[in-house]
C-alpha positions in Angstrom: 9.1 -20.2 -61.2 9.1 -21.2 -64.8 8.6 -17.5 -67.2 7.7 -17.8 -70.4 9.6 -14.5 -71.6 8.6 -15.0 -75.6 5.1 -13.5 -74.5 6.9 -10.6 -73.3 7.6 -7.5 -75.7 11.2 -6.8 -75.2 11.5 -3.7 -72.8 9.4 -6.1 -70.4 11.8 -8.7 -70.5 14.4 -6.5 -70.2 12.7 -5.4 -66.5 12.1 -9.2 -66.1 15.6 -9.7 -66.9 16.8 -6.8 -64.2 14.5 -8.2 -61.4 15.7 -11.5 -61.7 19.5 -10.5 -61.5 18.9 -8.3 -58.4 17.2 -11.8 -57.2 13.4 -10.0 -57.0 10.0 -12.0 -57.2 9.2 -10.9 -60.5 6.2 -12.5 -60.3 4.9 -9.6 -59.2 5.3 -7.7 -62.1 6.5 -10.3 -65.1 2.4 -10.3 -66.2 1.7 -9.1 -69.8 -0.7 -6.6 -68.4 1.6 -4.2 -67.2 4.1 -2.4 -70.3 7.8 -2.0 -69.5 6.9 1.5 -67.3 4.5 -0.4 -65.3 6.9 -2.8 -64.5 9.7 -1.0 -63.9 8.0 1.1 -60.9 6.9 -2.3 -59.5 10.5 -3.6 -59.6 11.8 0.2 -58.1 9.6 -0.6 -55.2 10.7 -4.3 -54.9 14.4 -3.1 -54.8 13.1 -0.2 -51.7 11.8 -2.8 -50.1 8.2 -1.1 -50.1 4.6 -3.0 -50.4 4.1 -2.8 -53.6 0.7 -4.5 -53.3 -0.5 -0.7 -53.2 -0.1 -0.2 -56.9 0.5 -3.4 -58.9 -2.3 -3.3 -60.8 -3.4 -3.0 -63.7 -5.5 0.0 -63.7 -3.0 2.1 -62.6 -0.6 3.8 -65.3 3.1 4.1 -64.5 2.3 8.0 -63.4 -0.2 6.6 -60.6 2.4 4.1 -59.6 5.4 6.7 -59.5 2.8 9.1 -57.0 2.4 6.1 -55.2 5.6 4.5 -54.9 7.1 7.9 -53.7 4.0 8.3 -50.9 5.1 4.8 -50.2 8.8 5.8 -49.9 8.0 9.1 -47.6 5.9 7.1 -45.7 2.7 8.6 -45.4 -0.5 7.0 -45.8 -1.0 6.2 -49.0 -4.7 4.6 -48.7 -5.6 8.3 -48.9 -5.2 8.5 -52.9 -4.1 4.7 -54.4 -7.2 5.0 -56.3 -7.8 4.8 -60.0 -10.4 7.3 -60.1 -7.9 10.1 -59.1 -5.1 11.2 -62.2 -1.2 11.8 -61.5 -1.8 15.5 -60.3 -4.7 14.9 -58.2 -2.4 12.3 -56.4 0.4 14.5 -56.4 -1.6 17.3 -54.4 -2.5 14.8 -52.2 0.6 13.1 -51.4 2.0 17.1 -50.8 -0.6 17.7 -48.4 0.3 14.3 -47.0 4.0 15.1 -46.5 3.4 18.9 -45.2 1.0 17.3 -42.3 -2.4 19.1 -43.3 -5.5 17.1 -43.0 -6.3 16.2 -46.9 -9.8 15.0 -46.1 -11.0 18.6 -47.3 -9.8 18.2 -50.7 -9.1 14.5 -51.6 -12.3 14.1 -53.1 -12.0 13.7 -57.0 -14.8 16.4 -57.6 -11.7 18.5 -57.5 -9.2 18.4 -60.0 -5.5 19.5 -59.1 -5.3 22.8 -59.6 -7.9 23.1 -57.3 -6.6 20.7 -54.6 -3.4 23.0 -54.8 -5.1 25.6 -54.0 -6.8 24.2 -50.5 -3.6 22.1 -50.1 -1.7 25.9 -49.9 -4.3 27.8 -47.5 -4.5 24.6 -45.1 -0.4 25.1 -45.0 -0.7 28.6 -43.9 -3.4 28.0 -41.4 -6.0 29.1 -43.6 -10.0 28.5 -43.3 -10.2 27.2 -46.5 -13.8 26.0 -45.7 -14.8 29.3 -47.9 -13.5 28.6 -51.0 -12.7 24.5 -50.7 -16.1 24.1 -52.6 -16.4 22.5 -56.5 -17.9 25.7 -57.5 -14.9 27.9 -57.3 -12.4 27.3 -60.2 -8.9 27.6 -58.9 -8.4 31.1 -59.7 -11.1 32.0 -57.5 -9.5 30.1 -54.8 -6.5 31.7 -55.3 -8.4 34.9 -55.5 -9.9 34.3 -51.8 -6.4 32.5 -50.4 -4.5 35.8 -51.5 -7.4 37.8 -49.5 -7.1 35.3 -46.5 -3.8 35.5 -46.5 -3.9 39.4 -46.8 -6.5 38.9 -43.5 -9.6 41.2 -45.3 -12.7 40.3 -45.3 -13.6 37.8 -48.3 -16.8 37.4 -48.0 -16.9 41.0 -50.0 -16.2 38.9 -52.9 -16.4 34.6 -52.4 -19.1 34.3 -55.2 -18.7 31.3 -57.4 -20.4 34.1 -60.4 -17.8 36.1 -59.4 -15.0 35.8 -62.3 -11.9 35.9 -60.7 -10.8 39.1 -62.6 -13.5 40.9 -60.6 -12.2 39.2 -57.8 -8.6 40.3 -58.3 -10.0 43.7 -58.1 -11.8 43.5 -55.1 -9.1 41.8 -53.0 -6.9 44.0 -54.2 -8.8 47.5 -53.2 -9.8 45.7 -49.9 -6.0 45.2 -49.4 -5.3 49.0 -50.5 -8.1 50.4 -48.2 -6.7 47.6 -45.3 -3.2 49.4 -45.8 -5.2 52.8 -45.1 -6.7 52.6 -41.7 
């Protein structure tokens, strides 16, 4: 393969220049496209031996590549969130629920953003039915808010309002804890 590295700014030819003395196909990666980050995660995964056909290209950012190249590396099933339209975080929560076995088809949906996903990813790992608060209306805290209460085993339902602010529901969950803890 002929390279033309003068096209190259000179942190990607130093990544070229890596690949090619590890004895990589940096044709993967040597494309102007990607910057020097880009590259290097591509070459990372050439070196692990993983397919790095999940995440060379272009519309993923170094961040997106790293979440993916590490899915790729723990071996789950990456197919789940090697998508543009989800940011680093989103695929972070994912890949977590991925590693810690719960089933990330309740929350891998980009109409929740990560602090939500954490939030669902967390009650599935205790067991929780998240199916009360894993809903775009609730902001995190008032996920959290109804976790704590699930996990506390009171009833929820005294407070799972979406117009509820999660204040108010800090109150309630904690009195229904208090009066739990009486009888």
């Amino acid at each position: 393969m002929k390279l033309d590295l003068d096209i190259f700014k000179e942190m990607q030819r130093q990544e070229i220049k890596i690949g090619l003395k590890k004895g990589l196909d940096v044709s993967r990666y040597a494309k102007p496209e990607f910057d020097y980050q880009q590259m290097e995660e591509i070459r990372l995964g050439l070196e692990e031996g993983l397919d790095v056909s999940w995440y060379a290209k272009p519309e993923f950012d170094c961040l997106h590549m790293l979440q993916i190249r590490q899915g790729l590396k723990r071996g789950v099933d990456v197919s789940w969130y090697a998508k543009p339209e989800f940011d680093y975080y989103q695929m972070n929560e994912i890949r977590l629920g991925l590693q810690a076995g719960v089933d990330v088809s309740v929350y891998a949906k980009t109409e929740f953003n990560w602090k939500q996903m954490e939030e669902i990813r967390l009650g599935l790992k205790e067991g929780l039915d998240v199916s009360v608060y894993a809903k775009p209306e609730f902001d995190y805290q008032q996920m959290r808010m109804i976790r704590y209460g699930l996990e506390a085993g009171v009833d929820v339902s005294w407070y799972a309002n979406p117009e509820l602010h999660y204040a108010k529901m800090e109150e309630k969950v904690n009195l229904l804890i208090e009066f739990k803890g009486l009888i």
